[in-house]
Structures are given as C-alpha cells and as structure tokens.
MARDRENPA-179253 format. One line per 8 residues: number of its first residue (from 1); for each residue x, y, z of N, C-alpha, C. Coordinates in pm, whole numbers, plus 50000, padded with zeros to 5 digits. Example, Ala and Ser with C-alpha at 12.3 -4.5 7.8 and 13.67 -1.06 7.14 Angstrom:
2
1> 51319 49431 50780 51230 49550 50780 51320 49670 50780  51285 49775 50708 51367 49894 50714 51290 50003 50787
//
This chain:
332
1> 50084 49881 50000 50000 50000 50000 50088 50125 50000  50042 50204 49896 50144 50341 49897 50096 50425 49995  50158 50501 50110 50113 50602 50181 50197 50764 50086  50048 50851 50177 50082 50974 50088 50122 51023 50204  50222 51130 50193 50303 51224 50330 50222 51343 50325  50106 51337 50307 50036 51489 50260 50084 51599 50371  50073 51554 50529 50081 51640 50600 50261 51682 50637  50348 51631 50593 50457 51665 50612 50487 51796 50631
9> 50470 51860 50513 50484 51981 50479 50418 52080 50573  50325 52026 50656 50282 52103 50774 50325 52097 50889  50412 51996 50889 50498 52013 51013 50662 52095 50993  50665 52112 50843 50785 52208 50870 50699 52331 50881  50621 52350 50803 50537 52492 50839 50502 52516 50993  50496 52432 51058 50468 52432 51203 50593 52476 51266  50725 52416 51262 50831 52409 51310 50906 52528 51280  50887 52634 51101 50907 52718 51118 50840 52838 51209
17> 50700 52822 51210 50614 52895 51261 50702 52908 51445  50676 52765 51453 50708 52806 51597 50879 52888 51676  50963 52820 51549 51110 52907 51551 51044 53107 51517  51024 53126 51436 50959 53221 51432 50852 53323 51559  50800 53229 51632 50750 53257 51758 50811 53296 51856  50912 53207 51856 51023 53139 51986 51094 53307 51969  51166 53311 51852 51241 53435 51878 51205 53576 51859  51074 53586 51775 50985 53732 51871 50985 53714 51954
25> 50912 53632 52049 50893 53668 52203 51039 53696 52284  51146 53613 52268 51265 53660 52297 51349 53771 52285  51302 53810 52144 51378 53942 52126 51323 54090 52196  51129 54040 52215 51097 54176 52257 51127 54146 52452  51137 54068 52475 51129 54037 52613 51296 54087 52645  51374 54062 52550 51474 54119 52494 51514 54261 52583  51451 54347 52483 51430 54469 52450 51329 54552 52599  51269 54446 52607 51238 54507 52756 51355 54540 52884
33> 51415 54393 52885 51489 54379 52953 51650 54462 52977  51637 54549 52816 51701 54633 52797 51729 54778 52847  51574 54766 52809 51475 54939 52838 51507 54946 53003  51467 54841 53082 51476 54826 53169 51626 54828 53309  51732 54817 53191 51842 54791 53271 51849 54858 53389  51898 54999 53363 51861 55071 53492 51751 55082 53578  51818 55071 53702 51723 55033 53786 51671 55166 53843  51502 55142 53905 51465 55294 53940 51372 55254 54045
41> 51461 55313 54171 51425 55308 54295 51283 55413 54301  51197 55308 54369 51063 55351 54453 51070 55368 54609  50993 55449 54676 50983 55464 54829 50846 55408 54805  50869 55344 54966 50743 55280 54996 50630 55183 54867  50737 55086 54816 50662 55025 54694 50597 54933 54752  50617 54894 54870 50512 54778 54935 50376 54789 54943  50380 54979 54949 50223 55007 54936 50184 54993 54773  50235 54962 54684 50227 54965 54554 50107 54829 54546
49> 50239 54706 54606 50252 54614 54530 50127 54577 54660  50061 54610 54745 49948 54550 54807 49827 54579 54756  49872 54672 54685 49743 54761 54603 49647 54629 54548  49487 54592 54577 49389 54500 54487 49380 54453 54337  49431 54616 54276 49473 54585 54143 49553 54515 54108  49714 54579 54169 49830 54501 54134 49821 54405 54202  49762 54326 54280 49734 54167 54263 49690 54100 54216  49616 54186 54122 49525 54087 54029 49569 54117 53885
57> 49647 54219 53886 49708 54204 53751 49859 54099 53809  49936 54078 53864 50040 54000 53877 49977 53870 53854  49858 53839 53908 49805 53718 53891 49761 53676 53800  49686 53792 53663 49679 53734 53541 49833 53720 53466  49937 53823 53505 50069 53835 53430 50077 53647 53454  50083 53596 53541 50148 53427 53634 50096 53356 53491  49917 53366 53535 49823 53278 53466 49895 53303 53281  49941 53417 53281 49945 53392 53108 50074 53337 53050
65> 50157 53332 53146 50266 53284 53169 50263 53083 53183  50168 53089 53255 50199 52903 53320 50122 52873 53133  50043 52942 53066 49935 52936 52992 50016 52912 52856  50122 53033 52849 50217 52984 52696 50285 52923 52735  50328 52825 52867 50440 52704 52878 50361 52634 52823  50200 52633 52856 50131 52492 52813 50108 52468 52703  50077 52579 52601 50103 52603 52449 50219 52557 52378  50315 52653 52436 50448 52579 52399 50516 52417 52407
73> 50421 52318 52488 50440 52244 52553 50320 52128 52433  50207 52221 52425 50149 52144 52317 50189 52141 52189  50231 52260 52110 50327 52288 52032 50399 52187 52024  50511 52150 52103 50626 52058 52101 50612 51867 52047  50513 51893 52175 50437 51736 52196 50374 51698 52061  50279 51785 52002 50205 51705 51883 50382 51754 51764  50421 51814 51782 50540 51850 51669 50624 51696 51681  50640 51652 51764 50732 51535 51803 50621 51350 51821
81> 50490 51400 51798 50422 51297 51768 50414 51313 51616  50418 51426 51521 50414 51406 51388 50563 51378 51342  50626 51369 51367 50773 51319 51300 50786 51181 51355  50734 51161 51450 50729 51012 51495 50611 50908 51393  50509 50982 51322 50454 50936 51217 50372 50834 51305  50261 50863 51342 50191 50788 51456 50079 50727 51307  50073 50570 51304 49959 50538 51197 49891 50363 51310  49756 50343 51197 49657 50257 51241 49705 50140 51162
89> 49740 50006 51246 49762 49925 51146 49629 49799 51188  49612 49792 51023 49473 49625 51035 49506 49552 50943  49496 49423 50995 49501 49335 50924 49406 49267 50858  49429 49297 50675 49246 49284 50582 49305 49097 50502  49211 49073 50541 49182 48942 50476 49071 48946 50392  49149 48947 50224 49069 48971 50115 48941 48828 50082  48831 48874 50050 48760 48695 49972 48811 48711 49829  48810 48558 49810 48849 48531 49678 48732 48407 49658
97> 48712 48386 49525 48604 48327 49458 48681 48197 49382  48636 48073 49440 48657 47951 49463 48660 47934 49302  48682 48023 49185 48668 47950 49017 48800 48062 48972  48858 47944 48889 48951 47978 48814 48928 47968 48615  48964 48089 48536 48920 48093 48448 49046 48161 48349  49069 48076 48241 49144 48037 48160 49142 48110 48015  49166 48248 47986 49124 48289 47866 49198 48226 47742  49194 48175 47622 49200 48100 47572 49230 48163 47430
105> 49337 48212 47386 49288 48328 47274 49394 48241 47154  49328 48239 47018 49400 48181 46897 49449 48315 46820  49607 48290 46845 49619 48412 46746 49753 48342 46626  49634 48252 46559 49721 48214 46411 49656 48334 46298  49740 48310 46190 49703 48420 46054 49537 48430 46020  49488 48362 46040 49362 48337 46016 49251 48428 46120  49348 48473 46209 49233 48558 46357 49308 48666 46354  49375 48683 46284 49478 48852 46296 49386 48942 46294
113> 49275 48955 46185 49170 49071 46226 49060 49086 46350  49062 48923 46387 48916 48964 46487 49001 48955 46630  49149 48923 46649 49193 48909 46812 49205 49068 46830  49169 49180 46815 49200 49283 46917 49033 49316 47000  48959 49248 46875 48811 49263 46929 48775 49138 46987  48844 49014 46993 48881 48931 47078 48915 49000 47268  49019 49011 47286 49062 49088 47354 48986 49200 47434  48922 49293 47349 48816 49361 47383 48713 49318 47513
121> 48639 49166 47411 48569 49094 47501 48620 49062 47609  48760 48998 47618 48813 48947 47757 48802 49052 47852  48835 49191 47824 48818 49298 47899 48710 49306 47993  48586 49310 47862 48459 49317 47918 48420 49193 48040  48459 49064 47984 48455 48942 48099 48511 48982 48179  48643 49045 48249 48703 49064 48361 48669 49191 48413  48620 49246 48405 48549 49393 48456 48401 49354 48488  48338 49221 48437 48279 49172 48560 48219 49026 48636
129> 48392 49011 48698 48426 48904 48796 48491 48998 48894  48470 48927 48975 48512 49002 49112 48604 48875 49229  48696 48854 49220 48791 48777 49275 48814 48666 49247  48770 48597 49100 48796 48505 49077 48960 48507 48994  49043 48407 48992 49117 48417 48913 49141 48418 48778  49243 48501 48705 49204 48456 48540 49378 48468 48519  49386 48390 48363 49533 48391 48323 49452 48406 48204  49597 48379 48118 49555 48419 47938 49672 48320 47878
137> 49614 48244 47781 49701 48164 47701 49683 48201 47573  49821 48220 47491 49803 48252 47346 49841 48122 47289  49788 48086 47131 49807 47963 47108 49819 47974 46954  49892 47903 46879 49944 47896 46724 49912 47760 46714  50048 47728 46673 50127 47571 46613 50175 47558 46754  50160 47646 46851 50215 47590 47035 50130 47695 47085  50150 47702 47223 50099 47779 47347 50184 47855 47453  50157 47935 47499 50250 48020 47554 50127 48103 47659
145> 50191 48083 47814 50115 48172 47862 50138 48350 47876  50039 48413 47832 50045 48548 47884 50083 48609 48020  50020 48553 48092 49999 48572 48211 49933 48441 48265  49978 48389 48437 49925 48305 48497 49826 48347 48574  49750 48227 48634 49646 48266 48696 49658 48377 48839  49596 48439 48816 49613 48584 48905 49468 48651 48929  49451 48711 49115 49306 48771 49129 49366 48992 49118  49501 48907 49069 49550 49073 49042 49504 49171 48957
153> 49329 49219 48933 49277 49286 48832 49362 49406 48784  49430 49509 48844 49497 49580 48820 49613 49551 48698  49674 49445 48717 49795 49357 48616 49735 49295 48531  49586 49233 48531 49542 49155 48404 49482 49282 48317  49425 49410 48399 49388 49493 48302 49485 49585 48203  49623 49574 48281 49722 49633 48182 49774 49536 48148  49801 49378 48112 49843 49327 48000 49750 49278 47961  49632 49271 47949 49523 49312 47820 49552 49441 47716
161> 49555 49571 47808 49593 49678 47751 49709 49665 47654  49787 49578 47709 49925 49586 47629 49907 49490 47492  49820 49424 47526 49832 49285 47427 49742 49355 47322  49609 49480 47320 49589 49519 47254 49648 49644 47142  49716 49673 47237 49839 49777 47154 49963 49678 47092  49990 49555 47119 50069 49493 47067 50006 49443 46900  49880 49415 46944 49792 49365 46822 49772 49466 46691  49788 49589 46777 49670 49703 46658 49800 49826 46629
169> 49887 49843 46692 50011 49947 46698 50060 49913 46561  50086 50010 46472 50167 49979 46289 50286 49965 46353  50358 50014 46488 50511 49998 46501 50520 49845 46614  50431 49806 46608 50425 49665 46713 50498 49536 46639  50620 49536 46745 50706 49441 46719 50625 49251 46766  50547 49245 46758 50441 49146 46750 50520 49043 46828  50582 49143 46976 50648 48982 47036 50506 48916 47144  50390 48896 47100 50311 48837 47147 50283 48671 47063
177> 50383 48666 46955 50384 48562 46900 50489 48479 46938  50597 48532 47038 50716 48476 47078 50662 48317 47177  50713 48186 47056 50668 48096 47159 50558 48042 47135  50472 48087 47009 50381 48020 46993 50351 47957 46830  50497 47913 46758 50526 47882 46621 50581 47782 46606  50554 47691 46766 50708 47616 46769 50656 47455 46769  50505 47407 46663 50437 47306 46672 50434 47263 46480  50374 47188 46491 50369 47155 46330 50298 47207 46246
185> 50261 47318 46208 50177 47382 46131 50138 47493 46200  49971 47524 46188 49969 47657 46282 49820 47620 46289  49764 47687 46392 49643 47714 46433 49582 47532 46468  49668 47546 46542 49644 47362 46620 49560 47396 46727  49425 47393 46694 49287 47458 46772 49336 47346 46887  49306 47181 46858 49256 47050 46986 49438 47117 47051  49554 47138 46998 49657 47171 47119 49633 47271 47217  49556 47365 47139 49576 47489 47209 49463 47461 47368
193> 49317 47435 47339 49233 47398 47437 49317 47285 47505  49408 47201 47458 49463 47099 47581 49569 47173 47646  49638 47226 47582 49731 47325 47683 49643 47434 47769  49572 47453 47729 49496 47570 47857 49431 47510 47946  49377 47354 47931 49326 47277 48047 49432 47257 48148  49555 47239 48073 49697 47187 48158 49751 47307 48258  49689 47422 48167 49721 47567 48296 49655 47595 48444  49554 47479 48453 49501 47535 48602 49581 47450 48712
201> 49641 47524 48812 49713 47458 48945 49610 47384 49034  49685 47376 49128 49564 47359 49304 49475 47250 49222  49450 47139 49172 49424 47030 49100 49297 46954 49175  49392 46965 49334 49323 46855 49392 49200 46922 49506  49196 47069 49495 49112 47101 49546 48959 47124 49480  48879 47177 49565 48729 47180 49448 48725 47301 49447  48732 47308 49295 48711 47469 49226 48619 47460 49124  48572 47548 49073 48534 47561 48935 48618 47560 48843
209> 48639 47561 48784 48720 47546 48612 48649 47601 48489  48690 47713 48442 48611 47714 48279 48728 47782 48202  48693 47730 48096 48795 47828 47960 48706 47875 47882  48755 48009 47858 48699 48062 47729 48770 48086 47590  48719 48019 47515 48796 47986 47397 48789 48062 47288  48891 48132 47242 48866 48182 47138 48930 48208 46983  48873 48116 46865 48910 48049 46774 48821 48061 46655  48810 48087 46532 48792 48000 46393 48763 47865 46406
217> 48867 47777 46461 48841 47648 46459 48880 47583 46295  48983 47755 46252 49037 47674 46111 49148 47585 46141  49227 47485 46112 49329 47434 46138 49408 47415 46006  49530 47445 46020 49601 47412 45905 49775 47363 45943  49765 47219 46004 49879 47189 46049 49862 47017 46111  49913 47005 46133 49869 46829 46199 49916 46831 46324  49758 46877 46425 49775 46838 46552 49825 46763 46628  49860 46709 46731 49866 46629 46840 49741 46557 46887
225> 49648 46672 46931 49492 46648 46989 49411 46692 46861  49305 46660 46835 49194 46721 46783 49094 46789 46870  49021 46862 46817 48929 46948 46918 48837 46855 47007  48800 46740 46931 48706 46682 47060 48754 46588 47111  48899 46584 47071 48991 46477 47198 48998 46610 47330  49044 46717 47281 49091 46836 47371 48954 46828 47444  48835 46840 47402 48722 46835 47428 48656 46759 47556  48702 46610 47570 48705 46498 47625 48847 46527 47717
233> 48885 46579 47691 48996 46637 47805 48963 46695 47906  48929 46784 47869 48895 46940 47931 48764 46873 48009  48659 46788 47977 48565 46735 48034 48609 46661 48152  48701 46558 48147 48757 46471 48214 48826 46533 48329  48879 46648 48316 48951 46753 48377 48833 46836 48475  48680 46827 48453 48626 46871 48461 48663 47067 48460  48645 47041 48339 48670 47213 48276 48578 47264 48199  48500 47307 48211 48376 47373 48148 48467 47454 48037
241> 48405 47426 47908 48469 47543 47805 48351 47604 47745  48395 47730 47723 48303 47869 47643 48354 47899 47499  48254 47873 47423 48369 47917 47282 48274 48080 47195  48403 48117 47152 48364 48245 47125 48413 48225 46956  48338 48240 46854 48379 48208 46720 48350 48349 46613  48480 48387 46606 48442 48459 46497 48426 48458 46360  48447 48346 46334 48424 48331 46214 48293 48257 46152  48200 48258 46279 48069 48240 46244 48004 48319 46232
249> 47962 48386 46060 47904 48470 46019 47865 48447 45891  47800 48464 45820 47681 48472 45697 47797 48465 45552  47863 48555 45590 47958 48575 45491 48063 48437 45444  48110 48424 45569 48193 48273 45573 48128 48186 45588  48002 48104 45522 47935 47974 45553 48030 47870 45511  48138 47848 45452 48215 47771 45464 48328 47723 45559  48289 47796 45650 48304 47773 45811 48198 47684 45864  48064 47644 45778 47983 47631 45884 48035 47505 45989
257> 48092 47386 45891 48118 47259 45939 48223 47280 46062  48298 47391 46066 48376 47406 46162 48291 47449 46274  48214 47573 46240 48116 47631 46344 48058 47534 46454  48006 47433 46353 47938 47319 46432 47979 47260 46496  48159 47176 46465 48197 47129 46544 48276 47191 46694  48259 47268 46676 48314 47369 46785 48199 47360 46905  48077 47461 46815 47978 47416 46933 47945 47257 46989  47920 47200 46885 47908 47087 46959 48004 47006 47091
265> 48155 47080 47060 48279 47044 47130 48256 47111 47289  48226 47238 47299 48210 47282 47383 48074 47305 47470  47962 47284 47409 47804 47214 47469 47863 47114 47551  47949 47030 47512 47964 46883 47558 47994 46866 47665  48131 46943 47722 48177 47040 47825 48108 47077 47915  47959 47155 47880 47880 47223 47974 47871 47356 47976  47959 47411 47869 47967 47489 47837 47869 47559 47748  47925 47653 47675 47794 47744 47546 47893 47789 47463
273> 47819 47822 47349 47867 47831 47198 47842 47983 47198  47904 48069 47108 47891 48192 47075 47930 48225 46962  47895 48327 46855 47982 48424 46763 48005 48543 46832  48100 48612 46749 48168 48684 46798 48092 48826 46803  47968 48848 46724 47886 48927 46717 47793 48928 46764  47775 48831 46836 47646 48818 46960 47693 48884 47077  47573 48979 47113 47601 49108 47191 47526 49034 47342  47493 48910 47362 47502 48838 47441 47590 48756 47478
281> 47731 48763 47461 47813 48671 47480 47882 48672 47588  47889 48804 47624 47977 48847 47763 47850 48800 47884  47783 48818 47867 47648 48860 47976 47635 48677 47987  47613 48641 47925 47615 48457 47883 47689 48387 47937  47863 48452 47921 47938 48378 47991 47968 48423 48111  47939 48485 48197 47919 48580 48286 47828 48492 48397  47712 48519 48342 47632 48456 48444 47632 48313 48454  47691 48202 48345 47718 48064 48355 47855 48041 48446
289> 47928 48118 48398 48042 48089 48480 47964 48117 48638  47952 48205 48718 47936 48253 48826 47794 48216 48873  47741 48096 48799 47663 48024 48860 47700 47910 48898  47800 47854 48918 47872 47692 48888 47930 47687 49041  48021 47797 49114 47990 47765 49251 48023 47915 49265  47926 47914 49424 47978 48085 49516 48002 48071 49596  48094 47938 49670 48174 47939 49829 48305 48034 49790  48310 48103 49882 48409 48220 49847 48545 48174 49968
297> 48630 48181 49924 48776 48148 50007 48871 48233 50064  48949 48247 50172 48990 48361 50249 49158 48391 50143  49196 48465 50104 49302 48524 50072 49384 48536 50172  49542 48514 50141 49649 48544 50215 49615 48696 50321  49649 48701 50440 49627 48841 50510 49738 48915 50484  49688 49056 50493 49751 49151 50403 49768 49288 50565  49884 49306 50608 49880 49373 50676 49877 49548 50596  49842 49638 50686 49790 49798 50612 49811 49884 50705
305> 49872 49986 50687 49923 50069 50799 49930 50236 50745  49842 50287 50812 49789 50391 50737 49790 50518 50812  49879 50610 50785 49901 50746 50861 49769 50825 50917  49825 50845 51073 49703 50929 51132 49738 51067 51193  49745 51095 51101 49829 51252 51155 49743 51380 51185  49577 51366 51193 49496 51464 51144 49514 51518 51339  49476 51460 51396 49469 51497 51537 49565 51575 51576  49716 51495 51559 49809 51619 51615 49845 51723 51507
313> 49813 51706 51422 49801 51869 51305 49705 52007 51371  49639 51941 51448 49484 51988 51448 49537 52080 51584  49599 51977 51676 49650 52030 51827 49791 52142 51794  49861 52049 51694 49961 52157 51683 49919 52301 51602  49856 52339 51529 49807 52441 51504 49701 52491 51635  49630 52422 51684 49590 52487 51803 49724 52580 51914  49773 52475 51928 49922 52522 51995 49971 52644 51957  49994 52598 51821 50093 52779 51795 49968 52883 51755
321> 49874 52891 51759 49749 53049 51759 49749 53048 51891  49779 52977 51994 49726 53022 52128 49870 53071 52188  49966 53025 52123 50123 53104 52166 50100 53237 52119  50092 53260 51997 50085 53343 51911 49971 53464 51995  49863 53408 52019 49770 53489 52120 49825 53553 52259  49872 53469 52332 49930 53478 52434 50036 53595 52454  50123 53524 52327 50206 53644 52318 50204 53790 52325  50121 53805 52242 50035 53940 52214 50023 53991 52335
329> 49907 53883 52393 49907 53947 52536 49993 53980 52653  50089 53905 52655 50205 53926 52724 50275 54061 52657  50310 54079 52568 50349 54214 52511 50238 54333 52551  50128 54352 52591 50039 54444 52619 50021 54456 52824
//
C-alpha cells in the first residue's frame, strides 16, 4: 500500500512557525529587559505592590505565563508525535472466489483481424468478475502463457491493455507471437484447448474450472489432439469450456462445418457456443460461469498501515494560535 506524506509539509510549516515565535517573544522580552536595565528606585513600593489591582494584575501576568508554557508544551508534543509518524495498522483478509478461468485466445494468421476485438471481450469478461482468478494463454502451432492465473485485476487489466496495443500498433514488434510457432503447422485449435486445460494449478482442490475459447476452429497443420479429443479432456479435467467464434458469420458459411463442430465440442463440456457478434456473449458467459459455485475462500492476510496525523496537526496548530495569542498578550 502506497502512503501519501500529505501532512509533512505542515509540520515544517509548524516548526518554522514556531522558531519564528520562539524568537519574537525573545527578542521583545529582549528589548524590555534592555529598556529596563537601569534600575529605578521607589519609596514605599510595598504600598504599591498590596494595592487590589496590582494583585490581580500579577496574577493574570502568572496565569498567562503558566498558559504559553502549556502552548508551547502542546506545540512541542504534537510537533514530536508528527515526526514520529503515529499510523493505524489492520490486518484485511481479502475473499476470493473459489473458480479459476482460463482465457484461451487463437492468434494464428487466420484471427489477425478479429483478436483485438477478441481481447476487447476478455476485457469486458474481467470487469465483471470480482475475485475470481484469470490467466491468458496465446496459442498457434504451440501455446504460451500470457499471464498466469492471478486475482491481480489491476495487472490483468494492463496486459490486456498491452496485448491490445501489441495487436493494433503499425510499430508493434508482434512479440506476442514469441513461443507460439514452435508446433507443426499453425492454428492447432485441439493443442491449444489441451494446453489451457493443463494451465490450472491447486488440481486437487474443488474449484470451478472454465475456459473461454477463442478460435475460427480453422486448422492448418497436423495436431497432436483434435478438438474433441481436447474436448474429452477438458471434460475429464472437469473444465467447462466457452467458445467464442468469429468466424461464424453469413459471409463465411464455409466455416459452417467448423462452426458446428466447435459448438458441439464445447456444449459437451457444459459449456455454450457463441459468435463473435452476439452482443450476448459476455452477459452469457458471465452469468454461467458465476453460477457453477459461490463458496468464496479467504486470501492470504495483508497487513495495512495507514498514517494518522489529522489529530496532532489539528492540536499543533491549536498550539501555535494560542502562543501566538498569548504572546500578544504578554506584550500588552
């Protein structure tokens, strides 16, 4: 946790203030003491000093006196509790959400136009989950993770950010492909869904599991897996998969046979089928995922220690207006 020093700067303003104090009152007390050197004999000053008045003025002179030690004294005290940096510490134990989720993104030649609006979507999916984990796997002729599974929204939303400026930038050195060329052909759809099943840890505990997949489902290379071996994987694994297809559209019906087998691959799963232009797809996978379980799990404790400086700011400026007052009065 970053702390801000906001009030710093008010304790040198304090500290000058009060140097500033310290030596007016000295210099005119000074200057009295000057005026005063010579001494000037009174007769009979006893009758002076019994006088009703002059006892009750000596007695306010005392009172204003014991009055700026105590000023000065508060002054000091909160000045030396703010450099001592007095803060509240608690210890927050975050919830985290018992499902882990696997973004799944194909970026062979064939998806170069639809992965930044790919991407897009993932955005939209993670802006709204709320402590579940997510990673990102990119996938060719191999697989390569982006990022591992993490409830770090802050870090998955800037390498999304990045992966979309890597995608769409004319000066983008396209090292988002580093690592994922290194299989027999390219766009090995059944590798890519079996490597993203192989990305979830903590195995033996009970979680949710889903991937969201996102692919053509063109292949042009000779797999390892086929999609509904990967399919029968990911099932077996119990991994719910989501497929997001862009290349199911009116225009490309010679996709359809792919279209089909995709959905059918991922129905099978437990999952749901999508194009990429269905403005239900986020909302779809959204509420399927985050219906599958809601026991929520305690996060590592996170100690937090957080500056409380408002009180003695508050006293030490009380402090120096009532010196500052005092003073005055002592000079009159």
């Amino acid at each position: 946790m970053e702390l801000i020093y906001w009030w710093m700067p008010l304790v040198w303003l304090l500290a000058v203030a009060a140097v500033v104090a310290a030596v007016v009152l000295v210099a005119r007390t000074g200057r009295r003491r000057k005026a005063n050197a010579e001494p000037l004999w009174v007769a009979h000053s006893e009758r002076l000093t019994a006088l009703p008045g002059y006892r009750r003025a000596l007695s306010r002179y005392r009172r204003l006196i014991i009055a700026t030690i105590a000023a000065l004294g508060v002054l000091l005290l909160a000045g030396m509790a703010l450099g001592s940096r007095v803060v509240s510490t608690t210890v927050f134990q975050p919830e985290l959400r018992n499902r882990d989720i696997v973004l799944c993104l194909d970026v062979s030649g064939s998806m170069t136009e639809y992965d930044a609006a790919l991407v897009g979507v993932f955005e939209k999916l993670v802006q709204r989950f709320d402590g579940e984990r997510i990673a990102l796997v990119l996938f060719n002729a191999s697989a390569t993770t982006y990022f591992p599974l993490t409830s770090d929204y802050d870090y998955v939303a800037a390498q999304l950010d990045h992966l979309v400026e890597d995608l769409t930038s004319p000066e983008s050195d396209y090292e988002y492909w580093n690592g994922t060329d290194l299989g027999n052909g390219s766009s090995l759809i059944g590798d890519g869904l079996g490597s993203c099943v192989m990305r979830f840890d903590q195995v033996g505990e009970e979680r949710s599991r889903s991937i969201v997949l996102a692919t053509d489902n063109y292949v042009a290379g000779e797999p390892i897996l086929t999609l509904k071996e990967a399919g029968a994987y990911a099932k077996a694994q119990d991994v719910t998969v989501y497929g997001i297809n862009p290349g199911d559209v009116s225009s490309k019906d010679y996709l359809d046979d792919l279209a089909a087998e995709m959905d059918e691959v991922v129905t099978s799963t437990g999952g749901d089928y999508y194009a990429l232009a269905d403005p239900g797809a986020v909302g779809g996978i959204v509420q399927q995922i985050t219906a599958e379980q809601t026991k929520t799990l305690k996060g590592a404790k996170q100690l937090v220690q957080v500056d409380e400086p408002f009180v003695f700011v508050l006293a030490a400026f009380g402090g120096l207006a009532a010196l500052m007052l005092l003073a005055w009065r002592l000079r009159r």
